[in-house]
mmCIF file of the N, C-alpha and C atoms, coordinates in Angstrom:
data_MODEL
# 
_entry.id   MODEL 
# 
loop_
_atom_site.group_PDB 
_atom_site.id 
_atom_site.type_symbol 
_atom_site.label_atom_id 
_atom_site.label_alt_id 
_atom_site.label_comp_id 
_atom_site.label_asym_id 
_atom_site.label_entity_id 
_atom_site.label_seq_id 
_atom_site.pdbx_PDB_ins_code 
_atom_site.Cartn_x 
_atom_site.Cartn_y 
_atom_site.Cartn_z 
_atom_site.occupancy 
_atom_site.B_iso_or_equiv 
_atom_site.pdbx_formal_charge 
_atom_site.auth_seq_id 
_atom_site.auth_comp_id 
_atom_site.auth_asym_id 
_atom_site.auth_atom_id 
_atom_site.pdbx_PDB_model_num 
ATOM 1   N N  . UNK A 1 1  ? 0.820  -1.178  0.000   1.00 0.00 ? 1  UNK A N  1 
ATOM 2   C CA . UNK A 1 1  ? 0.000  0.000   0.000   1.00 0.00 ? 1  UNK A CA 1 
ATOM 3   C C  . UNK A 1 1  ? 0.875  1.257   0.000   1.00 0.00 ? 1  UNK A C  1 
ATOM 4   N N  . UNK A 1 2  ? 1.879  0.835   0.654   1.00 0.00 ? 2  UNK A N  1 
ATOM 5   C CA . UNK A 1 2  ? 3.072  2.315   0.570   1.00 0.00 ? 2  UNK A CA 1 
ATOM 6   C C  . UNK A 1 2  ? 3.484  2.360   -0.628  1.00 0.00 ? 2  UNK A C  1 
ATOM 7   N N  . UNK A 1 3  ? 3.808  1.273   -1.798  1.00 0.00 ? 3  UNK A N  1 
ATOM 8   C CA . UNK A 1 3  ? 3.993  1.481   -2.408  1.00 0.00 ? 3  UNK A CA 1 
ATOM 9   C C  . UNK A 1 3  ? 3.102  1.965   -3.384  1.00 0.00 ? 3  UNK A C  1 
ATOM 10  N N  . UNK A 1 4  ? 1.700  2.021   -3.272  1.00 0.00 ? 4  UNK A N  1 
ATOM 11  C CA . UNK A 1 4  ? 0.930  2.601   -4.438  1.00 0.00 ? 4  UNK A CA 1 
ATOM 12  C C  . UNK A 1 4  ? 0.748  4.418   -4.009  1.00 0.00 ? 4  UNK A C  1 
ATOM 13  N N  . UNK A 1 5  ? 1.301  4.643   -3.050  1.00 0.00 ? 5  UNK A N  1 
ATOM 14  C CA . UNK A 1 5  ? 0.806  6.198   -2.445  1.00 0.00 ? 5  UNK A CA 1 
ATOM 15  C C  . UNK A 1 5  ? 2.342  6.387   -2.645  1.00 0.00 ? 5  UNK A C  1 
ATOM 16  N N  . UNK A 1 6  ? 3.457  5.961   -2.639  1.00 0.00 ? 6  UNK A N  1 
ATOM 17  C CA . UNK A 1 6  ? 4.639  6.721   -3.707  1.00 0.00 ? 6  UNK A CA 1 
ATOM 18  C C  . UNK A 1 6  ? 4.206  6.502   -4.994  1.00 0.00 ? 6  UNK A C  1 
ATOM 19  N N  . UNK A 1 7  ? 3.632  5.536   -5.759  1.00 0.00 ? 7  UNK A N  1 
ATOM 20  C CA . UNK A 1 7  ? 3.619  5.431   -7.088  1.00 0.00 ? 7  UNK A CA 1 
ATOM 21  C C  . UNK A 1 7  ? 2.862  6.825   -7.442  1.00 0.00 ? 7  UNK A C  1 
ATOM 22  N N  . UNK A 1 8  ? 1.437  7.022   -6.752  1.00 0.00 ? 8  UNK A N  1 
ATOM 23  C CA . UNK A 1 8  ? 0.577  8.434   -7.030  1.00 0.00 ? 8  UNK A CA 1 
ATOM 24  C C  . UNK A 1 8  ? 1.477  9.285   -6.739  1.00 0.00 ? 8  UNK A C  1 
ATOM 25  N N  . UNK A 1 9  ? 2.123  9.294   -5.719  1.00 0.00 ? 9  UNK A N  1 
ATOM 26  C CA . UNK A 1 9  ? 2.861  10.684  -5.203  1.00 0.00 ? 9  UNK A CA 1 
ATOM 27  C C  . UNK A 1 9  ? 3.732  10.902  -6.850  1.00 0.00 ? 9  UNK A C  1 
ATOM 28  N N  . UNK A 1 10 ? 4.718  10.455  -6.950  1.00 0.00 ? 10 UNK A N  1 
ATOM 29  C CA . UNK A 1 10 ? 5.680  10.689  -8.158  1.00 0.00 ? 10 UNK A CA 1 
ATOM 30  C C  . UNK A 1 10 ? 4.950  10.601  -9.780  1.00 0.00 ? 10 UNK A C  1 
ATOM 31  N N  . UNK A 1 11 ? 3.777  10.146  -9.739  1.00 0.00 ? 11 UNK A N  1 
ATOM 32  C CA . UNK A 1 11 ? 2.753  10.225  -10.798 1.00 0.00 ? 11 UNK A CA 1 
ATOM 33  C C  . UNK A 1 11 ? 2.047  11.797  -10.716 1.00 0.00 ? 11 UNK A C  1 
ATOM 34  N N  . UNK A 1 12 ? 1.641  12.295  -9.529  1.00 0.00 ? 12 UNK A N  1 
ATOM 35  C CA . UNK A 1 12 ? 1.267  13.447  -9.446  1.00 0.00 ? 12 UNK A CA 1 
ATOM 36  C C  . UNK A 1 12 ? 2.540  14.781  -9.708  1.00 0.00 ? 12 UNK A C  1 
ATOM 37  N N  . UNK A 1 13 ? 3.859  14.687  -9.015  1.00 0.00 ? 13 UNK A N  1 
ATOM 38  C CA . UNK A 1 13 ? 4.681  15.512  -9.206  1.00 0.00 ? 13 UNK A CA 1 
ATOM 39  C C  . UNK A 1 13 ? 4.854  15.165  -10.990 1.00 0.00 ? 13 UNK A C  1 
ATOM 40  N N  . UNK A 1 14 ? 4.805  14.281  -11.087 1.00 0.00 ? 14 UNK A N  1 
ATOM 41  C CA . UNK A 1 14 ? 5.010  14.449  -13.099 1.00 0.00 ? 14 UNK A CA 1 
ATOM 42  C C  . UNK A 1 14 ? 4.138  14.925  -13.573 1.00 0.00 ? 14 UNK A C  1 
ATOM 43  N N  . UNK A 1 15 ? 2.472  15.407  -13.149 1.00 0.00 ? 15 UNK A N  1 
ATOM 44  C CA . UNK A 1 15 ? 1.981  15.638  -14.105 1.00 0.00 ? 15 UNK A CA 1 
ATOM 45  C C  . UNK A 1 15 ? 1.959  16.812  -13.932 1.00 0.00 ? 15 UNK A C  1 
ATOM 46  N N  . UNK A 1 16 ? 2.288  17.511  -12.451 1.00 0.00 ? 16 UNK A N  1 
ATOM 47  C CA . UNK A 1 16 ? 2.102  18.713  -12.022 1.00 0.00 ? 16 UNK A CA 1 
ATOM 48  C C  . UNK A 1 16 ? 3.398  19.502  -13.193 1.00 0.00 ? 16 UNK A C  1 
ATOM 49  N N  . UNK A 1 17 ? 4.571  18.685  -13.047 1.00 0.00 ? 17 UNK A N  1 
ATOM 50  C CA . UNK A 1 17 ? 5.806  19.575  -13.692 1.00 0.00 ? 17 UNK A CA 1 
ATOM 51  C C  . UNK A 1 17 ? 4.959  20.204  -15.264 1.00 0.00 ? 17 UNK A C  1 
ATOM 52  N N  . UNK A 1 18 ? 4.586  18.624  -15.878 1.00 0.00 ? 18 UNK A N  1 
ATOM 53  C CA . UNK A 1 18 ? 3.855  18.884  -17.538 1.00 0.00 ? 18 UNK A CA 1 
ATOM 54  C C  . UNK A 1 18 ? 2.707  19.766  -17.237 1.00 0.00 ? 18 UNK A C  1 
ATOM 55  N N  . UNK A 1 19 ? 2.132  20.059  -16.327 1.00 0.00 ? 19 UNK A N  1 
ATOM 56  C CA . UNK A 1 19 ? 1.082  21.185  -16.371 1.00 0.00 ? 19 UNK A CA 1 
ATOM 57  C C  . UNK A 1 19 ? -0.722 20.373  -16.533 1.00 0.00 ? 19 UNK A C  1 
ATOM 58  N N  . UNK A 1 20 ? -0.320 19.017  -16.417 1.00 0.00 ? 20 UNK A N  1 
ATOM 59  C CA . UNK A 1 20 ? -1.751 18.575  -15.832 1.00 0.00 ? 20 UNK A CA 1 
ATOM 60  C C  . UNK A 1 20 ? -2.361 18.404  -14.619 1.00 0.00 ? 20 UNK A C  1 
ATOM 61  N N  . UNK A 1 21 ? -3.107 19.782  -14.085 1.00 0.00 ? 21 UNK A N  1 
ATOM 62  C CA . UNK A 1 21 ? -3.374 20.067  -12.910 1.00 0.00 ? 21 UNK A CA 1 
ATOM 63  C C  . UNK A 1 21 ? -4.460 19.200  -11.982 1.00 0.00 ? 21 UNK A C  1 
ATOM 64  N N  . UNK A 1 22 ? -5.456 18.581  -13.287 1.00 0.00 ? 22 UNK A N  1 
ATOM 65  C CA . UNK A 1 22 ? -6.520 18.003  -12.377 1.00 0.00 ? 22 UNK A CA 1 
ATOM 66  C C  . UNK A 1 22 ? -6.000 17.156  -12.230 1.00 0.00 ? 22 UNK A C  1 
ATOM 67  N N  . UNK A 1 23 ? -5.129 16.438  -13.154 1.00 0.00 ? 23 UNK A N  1 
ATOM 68  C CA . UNK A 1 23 ? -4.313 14.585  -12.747 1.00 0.00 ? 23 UNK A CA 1 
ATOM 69  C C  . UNK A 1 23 ? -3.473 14.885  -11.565 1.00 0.00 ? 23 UNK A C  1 
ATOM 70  N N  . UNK A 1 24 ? -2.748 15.922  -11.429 1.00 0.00 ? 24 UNK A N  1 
ATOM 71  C CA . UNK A 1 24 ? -2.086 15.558  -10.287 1.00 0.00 ? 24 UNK A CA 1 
ATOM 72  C C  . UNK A 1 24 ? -2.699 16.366  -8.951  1.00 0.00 ? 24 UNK A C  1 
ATOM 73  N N  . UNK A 1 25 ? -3.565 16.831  -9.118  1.00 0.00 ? 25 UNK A N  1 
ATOM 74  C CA . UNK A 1 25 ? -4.435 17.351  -8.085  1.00 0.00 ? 25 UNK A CA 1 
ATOM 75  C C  . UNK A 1 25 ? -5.300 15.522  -7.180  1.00 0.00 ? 25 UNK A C  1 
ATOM 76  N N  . UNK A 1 26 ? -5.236 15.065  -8.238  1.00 0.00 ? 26 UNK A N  1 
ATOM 77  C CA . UNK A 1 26 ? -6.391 13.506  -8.085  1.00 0.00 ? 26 UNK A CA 1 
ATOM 78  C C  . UNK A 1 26 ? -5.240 12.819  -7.608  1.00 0.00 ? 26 UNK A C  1 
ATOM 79  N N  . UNK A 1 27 ? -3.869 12.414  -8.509  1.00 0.00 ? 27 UNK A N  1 
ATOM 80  C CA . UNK A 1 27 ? -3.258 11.431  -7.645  1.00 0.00 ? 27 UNK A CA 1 
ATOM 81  C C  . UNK A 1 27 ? -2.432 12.229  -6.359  1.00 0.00 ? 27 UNK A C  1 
ATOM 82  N N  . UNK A 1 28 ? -2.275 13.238  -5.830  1.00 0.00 ? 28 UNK A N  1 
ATOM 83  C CA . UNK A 1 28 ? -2.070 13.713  -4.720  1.00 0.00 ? 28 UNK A CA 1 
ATOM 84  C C  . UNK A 1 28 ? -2.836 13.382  -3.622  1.00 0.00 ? 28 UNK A C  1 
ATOM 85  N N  . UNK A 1 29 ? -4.196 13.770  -3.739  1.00 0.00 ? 29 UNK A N  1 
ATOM 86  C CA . UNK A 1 29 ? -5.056 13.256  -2.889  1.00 0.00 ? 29 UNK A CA 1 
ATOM 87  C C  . UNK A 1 29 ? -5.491 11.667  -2.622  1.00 0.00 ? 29 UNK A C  1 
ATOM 88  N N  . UNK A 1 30 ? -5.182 10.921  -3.781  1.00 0.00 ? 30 UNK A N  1 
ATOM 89  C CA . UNK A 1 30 ? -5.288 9.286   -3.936  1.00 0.00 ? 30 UNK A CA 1 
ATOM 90  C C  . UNK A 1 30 ? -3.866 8.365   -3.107  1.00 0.00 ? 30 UNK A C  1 
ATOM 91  N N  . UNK A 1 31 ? -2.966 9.674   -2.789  1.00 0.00 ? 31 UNK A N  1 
ATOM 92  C CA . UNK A 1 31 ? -1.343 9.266   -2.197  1.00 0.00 ? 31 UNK A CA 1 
ATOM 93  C C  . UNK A 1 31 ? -1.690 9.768   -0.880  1.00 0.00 ? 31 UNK A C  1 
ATOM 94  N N  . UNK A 1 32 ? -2.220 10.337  -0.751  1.00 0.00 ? 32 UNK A N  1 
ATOM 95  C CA . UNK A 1 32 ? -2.245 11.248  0.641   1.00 0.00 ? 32 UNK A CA 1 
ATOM 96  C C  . UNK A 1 32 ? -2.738 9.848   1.314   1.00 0.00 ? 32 UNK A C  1 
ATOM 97  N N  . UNK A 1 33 ? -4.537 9.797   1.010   1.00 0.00 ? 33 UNK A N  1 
ATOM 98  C CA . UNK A 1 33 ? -5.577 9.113   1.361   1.00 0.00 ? 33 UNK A CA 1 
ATOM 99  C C  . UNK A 1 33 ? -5.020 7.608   1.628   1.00 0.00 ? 33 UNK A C  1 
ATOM 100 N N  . UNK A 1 34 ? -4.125 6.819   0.256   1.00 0.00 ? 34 UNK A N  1 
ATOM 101 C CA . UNK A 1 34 ? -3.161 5.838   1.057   1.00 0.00 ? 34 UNK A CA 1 
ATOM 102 C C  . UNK A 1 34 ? -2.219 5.551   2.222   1.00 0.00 ? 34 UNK A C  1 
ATOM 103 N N  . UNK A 1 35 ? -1.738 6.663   2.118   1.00 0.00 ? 35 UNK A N  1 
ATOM 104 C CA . UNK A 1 35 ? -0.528 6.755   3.162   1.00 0.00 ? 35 UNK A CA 1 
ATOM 105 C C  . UNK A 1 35 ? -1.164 6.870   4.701   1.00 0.00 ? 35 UNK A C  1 
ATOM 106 N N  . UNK A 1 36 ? -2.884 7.337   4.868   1.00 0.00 ? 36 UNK A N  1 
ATOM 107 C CA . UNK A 1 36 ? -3.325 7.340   5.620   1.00 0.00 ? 36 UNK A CA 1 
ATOM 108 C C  . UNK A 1 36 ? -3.829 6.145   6.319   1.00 0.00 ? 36 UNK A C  1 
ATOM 109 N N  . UNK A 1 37 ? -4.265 5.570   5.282   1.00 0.00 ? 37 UNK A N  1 
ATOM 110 C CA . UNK A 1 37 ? -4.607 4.182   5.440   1.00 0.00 ? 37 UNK A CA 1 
ATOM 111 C C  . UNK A 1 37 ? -4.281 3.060   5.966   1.00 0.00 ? 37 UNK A C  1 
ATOM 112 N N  . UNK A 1 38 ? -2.767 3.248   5.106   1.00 0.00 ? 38 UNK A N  1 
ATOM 113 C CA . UNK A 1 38 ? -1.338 2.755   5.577   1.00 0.00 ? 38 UNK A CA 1 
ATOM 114 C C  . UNK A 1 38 ? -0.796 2.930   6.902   1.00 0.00 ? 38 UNK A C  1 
ATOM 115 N N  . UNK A 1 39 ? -0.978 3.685   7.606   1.00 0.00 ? 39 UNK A N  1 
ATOM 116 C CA . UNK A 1 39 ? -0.646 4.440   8.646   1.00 0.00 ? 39 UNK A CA 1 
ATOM 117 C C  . UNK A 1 39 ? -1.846 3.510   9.791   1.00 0.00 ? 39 UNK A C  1 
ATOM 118 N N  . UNK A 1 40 ? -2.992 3.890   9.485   1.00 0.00 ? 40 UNK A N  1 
ATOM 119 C CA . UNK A 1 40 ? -3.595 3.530   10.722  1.00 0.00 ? 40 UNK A CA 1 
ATOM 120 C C  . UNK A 1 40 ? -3.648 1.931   10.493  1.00 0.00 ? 40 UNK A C  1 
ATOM 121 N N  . UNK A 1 41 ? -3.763 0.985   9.348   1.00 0.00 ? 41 UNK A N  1 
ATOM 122 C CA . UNK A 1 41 ? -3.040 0.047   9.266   1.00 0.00 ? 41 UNK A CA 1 
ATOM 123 C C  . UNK A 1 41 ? -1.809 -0.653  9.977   1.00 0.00 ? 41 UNK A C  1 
ATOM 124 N N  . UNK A 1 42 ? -1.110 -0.352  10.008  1.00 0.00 ? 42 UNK A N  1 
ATOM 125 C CA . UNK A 1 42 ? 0.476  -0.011  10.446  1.00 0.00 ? 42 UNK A CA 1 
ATOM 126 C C  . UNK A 1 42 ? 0.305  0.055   11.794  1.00 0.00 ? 42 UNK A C  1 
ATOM 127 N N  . UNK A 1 43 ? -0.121 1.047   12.289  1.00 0.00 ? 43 UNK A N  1 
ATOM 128 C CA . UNK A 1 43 ? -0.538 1.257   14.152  1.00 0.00 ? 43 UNK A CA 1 
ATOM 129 C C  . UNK A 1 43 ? -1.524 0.372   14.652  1.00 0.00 ? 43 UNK A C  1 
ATOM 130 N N  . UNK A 1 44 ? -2.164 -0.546  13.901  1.00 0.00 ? 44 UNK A N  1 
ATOM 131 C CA . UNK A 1 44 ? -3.349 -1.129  14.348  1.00 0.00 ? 44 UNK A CA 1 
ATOM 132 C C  . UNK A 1 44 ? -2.605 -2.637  14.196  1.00 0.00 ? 44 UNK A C  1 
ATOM 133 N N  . UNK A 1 45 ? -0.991 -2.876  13.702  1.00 0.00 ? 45 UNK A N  1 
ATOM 134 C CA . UNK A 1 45 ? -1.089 -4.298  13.575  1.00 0.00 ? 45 UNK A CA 1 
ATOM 135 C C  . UNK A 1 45 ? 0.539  -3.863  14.312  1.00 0.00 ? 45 UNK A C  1 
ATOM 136 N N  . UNK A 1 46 ? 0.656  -2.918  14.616  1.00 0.00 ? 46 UNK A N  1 
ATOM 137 C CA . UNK A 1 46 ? 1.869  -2.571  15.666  1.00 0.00 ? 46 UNK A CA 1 
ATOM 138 C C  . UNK A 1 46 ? 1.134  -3.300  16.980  1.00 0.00 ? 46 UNK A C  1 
ATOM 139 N N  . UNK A 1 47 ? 0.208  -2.140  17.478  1.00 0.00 ? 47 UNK A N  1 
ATOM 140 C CA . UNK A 1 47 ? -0.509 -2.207  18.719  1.00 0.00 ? 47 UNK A CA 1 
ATOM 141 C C  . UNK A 1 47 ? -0.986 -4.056  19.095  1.00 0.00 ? 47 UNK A C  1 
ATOM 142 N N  . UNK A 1 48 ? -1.410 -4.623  17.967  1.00 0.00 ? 48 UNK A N  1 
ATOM 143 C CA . UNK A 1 48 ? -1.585 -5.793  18.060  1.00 0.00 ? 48 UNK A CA 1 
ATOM 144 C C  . UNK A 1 48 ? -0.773 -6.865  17.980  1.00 0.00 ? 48 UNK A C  1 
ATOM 145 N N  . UNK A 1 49 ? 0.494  -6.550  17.697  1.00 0.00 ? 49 UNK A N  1 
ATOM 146 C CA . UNK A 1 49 ? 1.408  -7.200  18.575  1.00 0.00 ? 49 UNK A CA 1 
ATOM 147 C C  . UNK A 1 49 ? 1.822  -6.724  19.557  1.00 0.00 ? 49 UNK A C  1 
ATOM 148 N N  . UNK A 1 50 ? 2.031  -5.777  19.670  1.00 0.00 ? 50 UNK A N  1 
ATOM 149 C CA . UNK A 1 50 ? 2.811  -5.806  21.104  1.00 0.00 ? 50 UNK A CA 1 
ATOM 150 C C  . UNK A 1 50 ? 2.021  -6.405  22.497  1.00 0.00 ? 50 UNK A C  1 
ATOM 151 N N  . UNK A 1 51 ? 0.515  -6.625  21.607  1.00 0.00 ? 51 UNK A N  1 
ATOM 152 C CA . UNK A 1 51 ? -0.016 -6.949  23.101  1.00 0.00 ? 51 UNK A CA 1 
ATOM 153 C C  . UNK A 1 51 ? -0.286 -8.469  23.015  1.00 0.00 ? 51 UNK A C  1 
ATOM 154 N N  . UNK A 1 52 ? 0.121  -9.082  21.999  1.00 0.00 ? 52 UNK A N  1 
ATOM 155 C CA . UNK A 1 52 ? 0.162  -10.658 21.812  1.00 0.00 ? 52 UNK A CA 1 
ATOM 156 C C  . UNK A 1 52 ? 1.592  -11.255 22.137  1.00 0.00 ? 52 UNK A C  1 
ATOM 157 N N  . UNK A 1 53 ? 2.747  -9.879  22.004  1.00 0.00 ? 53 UNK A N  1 
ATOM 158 C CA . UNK A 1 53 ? 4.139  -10.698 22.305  1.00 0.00 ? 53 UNK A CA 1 
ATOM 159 C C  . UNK A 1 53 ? 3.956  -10.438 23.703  1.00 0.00 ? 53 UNK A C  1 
ATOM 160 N N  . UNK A 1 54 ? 3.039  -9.753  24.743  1.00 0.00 ? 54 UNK A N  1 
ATOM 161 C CA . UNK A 1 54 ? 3.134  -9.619  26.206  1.00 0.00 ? 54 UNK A CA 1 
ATOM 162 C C  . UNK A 1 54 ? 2.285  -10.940 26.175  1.00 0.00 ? 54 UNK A C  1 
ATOM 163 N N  . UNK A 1 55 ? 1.211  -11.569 25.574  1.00 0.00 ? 55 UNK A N  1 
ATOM 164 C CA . UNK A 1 55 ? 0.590  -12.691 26.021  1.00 0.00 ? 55 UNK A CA 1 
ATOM 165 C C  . UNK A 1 55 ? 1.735  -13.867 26.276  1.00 0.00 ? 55 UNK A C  1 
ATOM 166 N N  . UNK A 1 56 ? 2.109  -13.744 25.087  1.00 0.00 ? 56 UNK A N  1 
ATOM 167 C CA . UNK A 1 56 ? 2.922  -14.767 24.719  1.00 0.00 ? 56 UNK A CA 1 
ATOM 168 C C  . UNK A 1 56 ? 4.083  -15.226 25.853  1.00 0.00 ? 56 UNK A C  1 
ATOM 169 N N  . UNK A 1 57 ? 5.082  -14.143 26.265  1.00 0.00 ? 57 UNK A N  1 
ATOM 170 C CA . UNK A 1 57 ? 6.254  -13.844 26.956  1.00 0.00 ? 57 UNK A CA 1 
ATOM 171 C C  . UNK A 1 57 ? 5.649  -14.014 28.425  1.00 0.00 ? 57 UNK A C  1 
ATOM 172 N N  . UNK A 1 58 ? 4.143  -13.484 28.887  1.00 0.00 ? 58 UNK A N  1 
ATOM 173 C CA . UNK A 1 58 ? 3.965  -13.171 29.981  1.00 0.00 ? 58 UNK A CA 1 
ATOM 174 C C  . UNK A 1 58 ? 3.014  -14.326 30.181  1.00 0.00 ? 58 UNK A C  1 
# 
């Protein structure tokens, strides 16, 4: 998933350089919206281990 919110991110800075504003206006927000995703993803399978390696250990 990180990798599709760099793929938009560097898809959007290219279209922004060529001057296509709504494309990279769309994959900016389509990179953002991943990385968010990604994120609470990420904290939600952090948090869920750490409290299965205390089951585990403890």
């Amino acid at each position: 998933m990180l990798r599709l919110a760099i793929l938009f991110l560097i898809l959007g800075l290219v279209a922004a350089v060529l001057g296509f504003g709504g494309i990279a206006g769309a994959s900016f927000a389509i990179a953002k919206f991943l990385f968010w995703i990604f994120l609470v993803i990420f904290l939600v399978f952090l948090v869920l281990g750490l409290v299965a390696a205390r089951k585990v250990s403890g």
